[in-house]
Each structure stands twice: as structure tokens, then as C-alpha cells.
C-alpha positions as CSV (number, residue, x, y, z in Angstrom):
1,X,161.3,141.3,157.8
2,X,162.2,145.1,159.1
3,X,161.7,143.8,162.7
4,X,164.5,146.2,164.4
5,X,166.3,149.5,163.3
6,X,167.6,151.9,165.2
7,X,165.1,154.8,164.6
8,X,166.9,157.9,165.4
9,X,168.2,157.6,161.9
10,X,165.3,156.6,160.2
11,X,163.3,159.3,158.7
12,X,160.5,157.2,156.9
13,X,159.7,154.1,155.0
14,X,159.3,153.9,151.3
15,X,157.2,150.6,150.3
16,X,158.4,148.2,147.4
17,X,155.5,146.4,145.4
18,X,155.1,142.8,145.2
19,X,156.6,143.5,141.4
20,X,160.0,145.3,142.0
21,X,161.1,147.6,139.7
22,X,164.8,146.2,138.4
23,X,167.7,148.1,137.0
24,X,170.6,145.8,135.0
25,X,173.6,147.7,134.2
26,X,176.4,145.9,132.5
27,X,179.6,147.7,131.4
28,X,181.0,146.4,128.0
29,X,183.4,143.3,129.2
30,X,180.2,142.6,131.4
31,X,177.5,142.7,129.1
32,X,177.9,138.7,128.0
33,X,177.9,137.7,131.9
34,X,174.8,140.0,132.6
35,X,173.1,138.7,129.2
36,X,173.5,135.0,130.6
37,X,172.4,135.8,134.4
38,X,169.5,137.0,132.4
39,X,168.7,134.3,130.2
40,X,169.0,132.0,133.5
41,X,167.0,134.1,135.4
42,X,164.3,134.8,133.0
43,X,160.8,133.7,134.5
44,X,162.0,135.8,137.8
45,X,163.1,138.3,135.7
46,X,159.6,138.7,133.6
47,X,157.6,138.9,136.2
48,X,159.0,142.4,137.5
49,X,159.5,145.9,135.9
50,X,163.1,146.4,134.2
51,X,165.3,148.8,133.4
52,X,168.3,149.5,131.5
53,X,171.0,151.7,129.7
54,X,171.0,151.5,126.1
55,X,173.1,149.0,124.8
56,X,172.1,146.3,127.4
57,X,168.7,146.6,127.6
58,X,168.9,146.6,123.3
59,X,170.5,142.8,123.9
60,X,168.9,141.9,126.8
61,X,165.1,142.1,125.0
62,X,166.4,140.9,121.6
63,X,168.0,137.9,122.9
64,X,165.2,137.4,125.7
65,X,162.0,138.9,124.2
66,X,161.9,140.7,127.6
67,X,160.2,144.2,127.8
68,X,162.7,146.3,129.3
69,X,162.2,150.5,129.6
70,X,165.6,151.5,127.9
71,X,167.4,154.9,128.6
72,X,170.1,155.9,127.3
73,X,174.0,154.7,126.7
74,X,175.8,154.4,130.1
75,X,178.8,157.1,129.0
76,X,175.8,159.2,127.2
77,X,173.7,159.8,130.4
78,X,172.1,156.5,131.1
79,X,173.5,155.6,134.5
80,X,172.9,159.6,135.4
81,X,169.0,158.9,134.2
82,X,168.6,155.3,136.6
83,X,170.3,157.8,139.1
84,X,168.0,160.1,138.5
85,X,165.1,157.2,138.5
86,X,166.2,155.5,142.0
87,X,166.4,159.2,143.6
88,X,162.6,159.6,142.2
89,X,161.5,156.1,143.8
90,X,161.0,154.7,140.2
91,X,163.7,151.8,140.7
92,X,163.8,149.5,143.4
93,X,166.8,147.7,142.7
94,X,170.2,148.0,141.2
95,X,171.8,145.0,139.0
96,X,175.0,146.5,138.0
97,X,178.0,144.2,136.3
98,X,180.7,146.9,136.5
99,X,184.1,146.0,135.3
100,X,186.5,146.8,138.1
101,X,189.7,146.2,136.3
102,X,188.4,148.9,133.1
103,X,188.3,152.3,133.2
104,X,185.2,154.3,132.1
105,X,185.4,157.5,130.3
106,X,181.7,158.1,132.5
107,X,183.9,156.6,135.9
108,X,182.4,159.6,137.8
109,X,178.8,158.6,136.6
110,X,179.3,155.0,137.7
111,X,180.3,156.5,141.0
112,X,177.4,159.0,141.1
113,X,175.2,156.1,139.9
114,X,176.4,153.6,142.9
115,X,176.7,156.2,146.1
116,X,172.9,157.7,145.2
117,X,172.2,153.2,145.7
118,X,173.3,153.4,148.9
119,X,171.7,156.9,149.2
120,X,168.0,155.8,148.7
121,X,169.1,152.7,150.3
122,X,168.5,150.0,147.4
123,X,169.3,146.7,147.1
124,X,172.5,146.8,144.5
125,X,174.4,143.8,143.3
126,X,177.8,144.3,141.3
127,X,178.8,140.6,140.8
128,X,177.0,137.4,139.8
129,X,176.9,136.0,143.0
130,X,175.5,138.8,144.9
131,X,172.9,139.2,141.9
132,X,172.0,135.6,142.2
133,X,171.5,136.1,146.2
134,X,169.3,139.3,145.5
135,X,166.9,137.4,142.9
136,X,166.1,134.6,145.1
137,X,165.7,136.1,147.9
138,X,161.6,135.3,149.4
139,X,161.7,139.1,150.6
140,X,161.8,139.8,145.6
141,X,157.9,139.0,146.0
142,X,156.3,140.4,148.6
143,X,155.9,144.1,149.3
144,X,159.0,145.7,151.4
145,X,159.3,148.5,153.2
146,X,162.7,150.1,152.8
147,X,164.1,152.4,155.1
148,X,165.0,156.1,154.2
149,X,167.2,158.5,156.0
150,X,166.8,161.7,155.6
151,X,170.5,163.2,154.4
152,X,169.4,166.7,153.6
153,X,168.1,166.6,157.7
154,X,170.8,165.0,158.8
155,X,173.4,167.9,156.8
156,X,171.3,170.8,158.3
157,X,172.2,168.7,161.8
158,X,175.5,168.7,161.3
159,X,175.8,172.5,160.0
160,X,173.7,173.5,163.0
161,X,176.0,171.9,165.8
């Protein structure tokens, strides 16, 4: 599917198994819409790696009987650890209900949490719609190679000129 890029700002490819590694984020007025996108997605769903903060991932596998790794609470350092995880290639891609109209005592973790997505360049949904795009997509199993730029080269660039 990556049949042209522009490769002056592509540094190198990382590749995406065949079984994607799947991070679902809900923030509290969320939680009930993710917990239903799950229950309707479930056989896609089972079939990869997932990933969650605390609370959501304790629902999602007692309501589903899905086996989810689980780090911690959002505002205690969970969207700082699937930060951490997407910067370390261990997550793939991002399923994040965020409530727009709430604020978050974490706000500045949510942010953190959604520019290092775009960073590593993962696939993120933050809606239902865009979720439901993302998990039926024919490119969820196969392998994919997703490009990476380089931003620490490209800031030494800029300092240089």
C-alpha cells in the first residue's frame, strides 16, 4: 500500500505484524461508548495485542473476557506509559475516546499522549467513526510498513541552518 512518499523526509520504515498491537483509551464519559465499540468489535479485536489504562482495560476484559495488558490510570501515568510504549515501537495503534467537551486534571498528558501518535506516526482514532474506519480497514491484517521521520535529524537541521 506505501506505493509513493516523498523520501527526503523519510528516515526509515518501522514494520507492523500481521497482529497489530492496539491501544484503547477512553476517558470517563467515554468509557460506555468505547466498552460497546468493543463488545461489537470483539472477534477483530481478539485477534490482536491490546492495550489499555487502568480503569478501561479493568471493564473492557471483565465485560469481554478479552486479555488486555493494563497500565496504569490515565491521570496516574497510564497515557504517559502507552506514550512511553508507542515511542518504544510496542504499540501500533491508538484507540482513544477522549471527551472534548471535559477537562482532565492529566489535559497535558492527553496532549503528550496524542502529539508522540503523530510523532511515531500511528494510526489514532478519537471518535467512533474514525475507530470503526481504522478496524476494518484490509491494510489491520497484513504486515505494514509505517514510515518514520527522523525529528531529532530534522531539529539538528534546523539548528544548523
Amino acid at each position: 500500500m506505501n506505493k509513493k512518499f516523498d523520501p527526503s523526509i523519510v528516515d526509515h520504515t518501522l514494520t507492523m505484524g500481521k497482529k497489530k498491537k492496539i491501544a484503547l483509551v477512553a476517558h470517563d464519559y467515554r468509557k460506555e461508548n468505547l466498552l460497546d465499540w468493543a463488545e461489537y468489535n470483539k472477534d477483530i479485536l481478539g485477534k490482536h495485542h491490546l492495550f489499555d489504562t487502568g480503569t478501561t482495560g479493568g471493564l473492557i476484559a471483565d465485560k469481554l473476557g478479552l486479555k488486555i495488558h493494563t497500565y496504569m490510570s490515565g491521570p496516574l501515568g497510564g497515557d504517559l506509559q502507552i506514550g512511553a510504549a508507542i515511542a518504544e515501537n510496542k504499540i501500533d495503534m491508538l484507540i482513544f475516546f477522549w471527551d472534548p467537551l471535559q477537562a482532565q486534571p492529566h489535559d497535558v498528558d492527553v496532549k503528550a499522549l496524542l502529539r508522540i501518535a503523530v510523532v511515531y506516526n500511528i494510526p489514532v482514532a478519537c471518535d467512533r467513526s474514525s475507530a470503526d474506519f481504522m478496524i476494518t480497514s484490509s491494510l489491520l491484517d497484513e504486515s505494514y510498513k509505517r514510515f518514520q521521520v527522523d525529528y531529532g535529524k530534522r531539529l539538528k537541521e534546523l539548528s544548523n541552518k
